[in-house]
C-alpha positions as CSV (number, residue, x, y, z in Angstrom):
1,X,-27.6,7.3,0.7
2,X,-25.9,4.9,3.1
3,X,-21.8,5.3,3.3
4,X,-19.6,3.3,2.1
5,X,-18.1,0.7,4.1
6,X,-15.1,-0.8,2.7
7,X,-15.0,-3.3,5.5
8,X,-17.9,-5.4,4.0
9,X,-16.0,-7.7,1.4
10,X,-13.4,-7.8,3.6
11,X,-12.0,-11.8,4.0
12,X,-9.0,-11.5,6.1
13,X,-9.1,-9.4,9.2
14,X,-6.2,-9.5,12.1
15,X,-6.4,-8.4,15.6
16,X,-4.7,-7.8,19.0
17,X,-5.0,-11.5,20.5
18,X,-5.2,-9.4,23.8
19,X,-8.3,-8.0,22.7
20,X,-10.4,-10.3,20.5
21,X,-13.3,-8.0,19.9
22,X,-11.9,-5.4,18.2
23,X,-10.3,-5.4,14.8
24,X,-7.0,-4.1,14.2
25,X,-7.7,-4.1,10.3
26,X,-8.3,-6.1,7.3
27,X,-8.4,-6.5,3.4
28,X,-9.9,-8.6,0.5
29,X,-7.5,-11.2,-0.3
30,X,-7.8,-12.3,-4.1
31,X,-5.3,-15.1,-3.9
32,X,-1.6,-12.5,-4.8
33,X,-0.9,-11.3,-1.1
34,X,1.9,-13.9,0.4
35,X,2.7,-14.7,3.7
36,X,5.7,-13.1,3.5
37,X,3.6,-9.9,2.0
38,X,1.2,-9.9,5.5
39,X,4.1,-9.6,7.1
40,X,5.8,-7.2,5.8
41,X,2.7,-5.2,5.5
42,X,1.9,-5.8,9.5
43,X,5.2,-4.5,10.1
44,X,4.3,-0.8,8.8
45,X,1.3,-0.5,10.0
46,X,1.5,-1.7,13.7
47,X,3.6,-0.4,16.8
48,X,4.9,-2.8,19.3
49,X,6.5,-2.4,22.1
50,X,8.5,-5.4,21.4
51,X,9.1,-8.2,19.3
52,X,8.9,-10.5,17.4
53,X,5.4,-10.9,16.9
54,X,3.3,-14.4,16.1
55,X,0.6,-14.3,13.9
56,X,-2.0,-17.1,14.3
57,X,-5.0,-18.2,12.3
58,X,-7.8,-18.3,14.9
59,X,-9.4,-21.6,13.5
60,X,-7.0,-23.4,12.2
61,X,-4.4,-22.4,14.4
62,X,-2.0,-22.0,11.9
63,X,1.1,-19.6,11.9
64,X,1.8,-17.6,9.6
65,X,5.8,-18.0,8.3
66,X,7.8,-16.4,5.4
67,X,6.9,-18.0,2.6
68,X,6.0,-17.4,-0.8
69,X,2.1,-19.4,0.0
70,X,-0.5,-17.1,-0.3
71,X,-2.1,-15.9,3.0
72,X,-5.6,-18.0,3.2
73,X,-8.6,-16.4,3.7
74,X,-9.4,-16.2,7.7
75,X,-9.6,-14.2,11.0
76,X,-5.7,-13.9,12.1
77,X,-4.6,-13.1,15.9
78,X,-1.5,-11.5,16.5
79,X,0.6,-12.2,19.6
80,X,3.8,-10.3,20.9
81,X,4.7,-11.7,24.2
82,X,8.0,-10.2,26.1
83,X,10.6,-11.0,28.4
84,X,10.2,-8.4,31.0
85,X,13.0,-8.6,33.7
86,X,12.0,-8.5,37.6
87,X,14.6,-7.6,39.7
88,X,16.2,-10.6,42.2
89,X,14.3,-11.6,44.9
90,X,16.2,-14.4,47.6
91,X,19.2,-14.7,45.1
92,X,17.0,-15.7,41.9
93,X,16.5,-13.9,38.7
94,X,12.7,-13.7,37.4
95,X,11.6,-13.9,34.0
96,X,8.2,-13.0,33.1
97,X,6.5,-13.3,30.0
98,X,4.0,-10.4,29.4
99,X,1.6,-9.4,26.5
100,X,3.0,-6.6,25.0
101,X,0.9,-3.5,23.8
102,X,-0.2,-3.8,20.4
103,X,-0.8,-0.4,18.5
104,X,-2.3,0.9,14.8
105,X,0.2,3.0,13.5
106,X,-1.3,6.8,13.5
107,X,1.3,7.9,10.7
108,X,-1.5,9.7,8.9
109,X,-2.1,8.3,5.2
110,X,-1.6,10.6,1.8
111,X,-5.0,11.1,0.4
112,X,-5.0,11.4,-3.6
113,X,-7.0,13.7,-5.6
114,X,-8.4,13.3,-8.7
115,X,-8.4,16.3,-10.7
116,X,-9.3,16.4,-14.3
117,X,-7.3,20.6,-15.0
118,X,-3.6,20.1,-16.2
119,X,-1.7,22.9,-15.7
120,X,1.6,24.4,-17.4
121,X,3.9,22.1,-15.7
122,X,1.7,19.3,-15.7
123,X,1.3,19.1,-19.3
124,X,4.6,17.7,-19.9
125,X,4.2,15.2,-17.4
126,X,1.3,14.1,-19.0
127,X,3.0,14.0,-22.1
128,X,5.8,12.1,-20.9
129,X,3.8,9.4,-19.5
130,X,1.6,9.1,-22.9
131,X,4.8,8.6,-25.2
132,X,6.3,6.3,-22.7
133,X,3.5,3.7,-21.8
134,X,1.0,4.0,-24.6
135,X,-1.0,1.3,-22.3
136,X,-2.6,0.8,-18.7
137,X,0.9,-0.3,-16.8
138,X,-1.3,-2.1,-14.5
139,X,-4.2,-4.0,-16.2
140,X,-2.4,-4.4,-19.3
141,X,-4.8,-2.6,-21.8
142,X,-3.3,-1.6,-24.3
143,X,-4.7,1.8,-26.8
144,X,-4.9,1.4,-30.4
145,X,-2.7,3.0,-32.4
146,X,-5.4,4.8,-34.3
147,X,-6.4,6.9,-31.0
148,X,-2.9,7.6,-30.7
149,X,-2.3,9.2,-34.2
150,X,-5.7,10.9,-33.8
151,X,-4.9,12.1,-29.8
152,X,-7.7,10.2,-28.4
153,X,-6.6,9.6,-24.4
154,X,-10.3,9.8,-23.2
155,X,-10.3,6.5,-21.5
156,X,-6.7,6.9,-20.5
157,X,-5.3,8.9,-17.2
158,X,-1.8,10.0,-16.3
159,X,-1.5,9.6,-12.6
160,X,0.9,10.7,-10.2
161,X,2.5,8.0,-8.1
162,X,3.4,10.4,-5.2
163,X,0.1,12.9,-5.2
164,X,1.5,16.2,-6.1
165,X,-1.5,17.7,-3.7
166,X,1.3,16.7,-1.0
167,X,4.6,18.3,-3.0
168,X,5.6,20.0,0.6
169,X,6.2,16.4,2.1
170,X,8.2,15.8,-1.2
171,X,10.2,18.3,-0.7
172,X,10.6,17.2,3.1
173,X,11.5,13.7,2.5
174,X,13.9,14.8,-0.5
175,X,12.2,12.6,-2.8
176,X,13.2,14.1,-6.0
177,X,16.4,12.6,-4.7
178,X,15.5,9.4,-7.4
179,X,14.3,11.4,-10.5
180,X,16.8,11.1,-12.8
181,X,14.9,13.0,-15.8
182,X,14.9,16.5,-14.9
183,X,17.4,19.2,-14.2
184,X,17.6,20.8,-11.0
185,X,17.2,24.2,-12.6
186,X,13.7,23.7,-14.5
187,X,12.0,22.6,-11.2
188,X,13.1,22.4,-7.7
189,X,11.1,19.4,-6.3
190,X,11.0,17.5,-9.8
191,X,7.3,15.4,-8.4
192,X,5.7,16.1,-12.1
193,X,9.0,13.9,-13.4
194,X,7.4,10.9,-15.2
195,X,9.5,8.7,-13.0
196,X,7.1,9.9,-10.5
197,X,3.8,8.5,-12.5
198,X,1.9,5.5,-15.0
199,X,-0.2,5.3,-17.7
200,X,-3.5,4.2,-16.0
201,X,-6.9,3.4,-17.4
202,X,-9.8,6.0,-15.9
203,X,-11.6,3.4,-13.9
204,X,-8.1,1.7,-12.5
205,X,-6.3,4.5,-11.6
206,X,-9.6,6.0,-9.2
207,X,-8.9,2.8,-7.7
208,X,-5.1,4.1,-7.3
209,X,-6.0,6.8,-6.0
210,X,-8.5,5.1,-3.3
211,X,-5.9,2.5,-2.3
212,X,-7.7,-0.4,-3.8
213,X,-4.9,-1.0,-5.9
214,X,-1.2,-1.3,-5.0
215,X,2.3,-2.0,-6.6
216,X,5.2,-3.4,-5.0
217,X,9.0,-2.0,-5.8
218,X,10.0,-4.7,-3.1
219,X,8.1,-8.0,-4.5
220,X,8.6,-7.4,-8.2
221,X,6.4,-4.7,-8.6
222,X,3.3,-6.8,-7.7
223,X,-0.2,-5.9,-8.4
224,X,-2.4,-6.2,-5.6
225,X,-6.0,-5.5,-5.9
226,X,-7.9,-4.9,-2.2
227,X,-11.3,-5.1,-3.8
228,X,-13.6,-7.2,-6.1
229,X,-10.9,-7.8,-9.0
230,X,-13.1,-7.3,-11.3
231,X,-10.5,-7.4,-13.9
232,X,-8.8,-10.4,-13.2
């Protein structure tokens, strides 16, 4: 069986314009991610030394701006040249302008499990996501009322936003700060809170949990899809 590579479909890829040969990364664009969005998303996942950087559409030569335009499909080159300072040499003062190091982030990433035993505590989670949504939050799909009154979820998954797998790093960043639903004495770290999950159907929310489908608190709670959108 060969592995998967999820680089394949990929139709936007950026890299270090110091070092053209090697990717830095790259996703499927389906026409929702912005210019604006690359951005922001370029801005957690890369370390620079310094800023700002310019990011530059290898063919076209087009740079990318904050804007609401989608990002076209392309190979992107990203630039961060700085001032560095060289001390005075016969009474003048140096500038040089110097490609600055360009790094992938190595903040590890949160896998998600999928896990198809509820336990005790769970249970009402998943309850309180059912009576809530009563549809997929993200494709829209909504579950007849008939497999409601009968208890008939078998297409239908309550997932976890933040992967409960990971409650210690929860509990580190205080998380449970923002759940509003629960008192402090039933549960200390409050991560099966329904504020902390969505109504998903089975096949969408595996893509959740893969990270080939995102949503956006800070662009209107976007859906972005990094794969074949299969479901438009």
């Amino acid at each position: 069986m060969m592995p998967t590579s999820r680089s394949l479909p990929r139709n936007v890829s950026f890299y270090d314009a110091t070092h053209l040969d090697v990717a830095l990364g790259g996703f499927v664009q389906n026409g929702s991610i912005t210019e604006t969005n690359i951005l922001d998303i370029l801005g957690m996942l890369l370390v620079i030394e310094e800023g700002p950087i310019r990011v530059q559409e290898r063919m076209s030569g087009h740079i990318v701006s904050r804007t609401g335009m989608p990002l076209q499909t392309g190979v992107y080159d990203i630039y961060c040249d700085c001032m560095c300072y060289i001390p005075p040499i016969y009474s003048l003062v140096h500038l040089l302008i110097l490609p600055a190091s360009i790094q992938v982030s190595n903040e590890p990433w949160i896998p998600r499990l999928v896990s198809d035993e509820i336990s005790g505590r769970e249970s009402s989670f998943r309850d309180g996501i059912r009576d809530r949504d009563r549809k997929c939050v993200i494709s829209g799909t909504s579950i007849p009322e008939i497999h409601i009154q009968t208890n008939n979820w078998t297409t239908f998954e309550a997932a976890h936003i933040f992967p409960p797998e990971h409650e210690q790093l929860w509990i580190q960043y205080n998380y449970g700060r923002r759940i509003t639903d629960m008192d402090d004495a039933i549960e200390s770290s409050k991560i099966n809170s329904p504020q902390n999950g969505f109504l998903l159907m089975s096949d969408v929310q595996i893509m959740f949990n893969a990270y080939l489908i995102s949503v956006n608190p800070d662009d209107g709670y976007k859906v972005v899809v990094f794969d074949t959108d299969i479901y438009g």
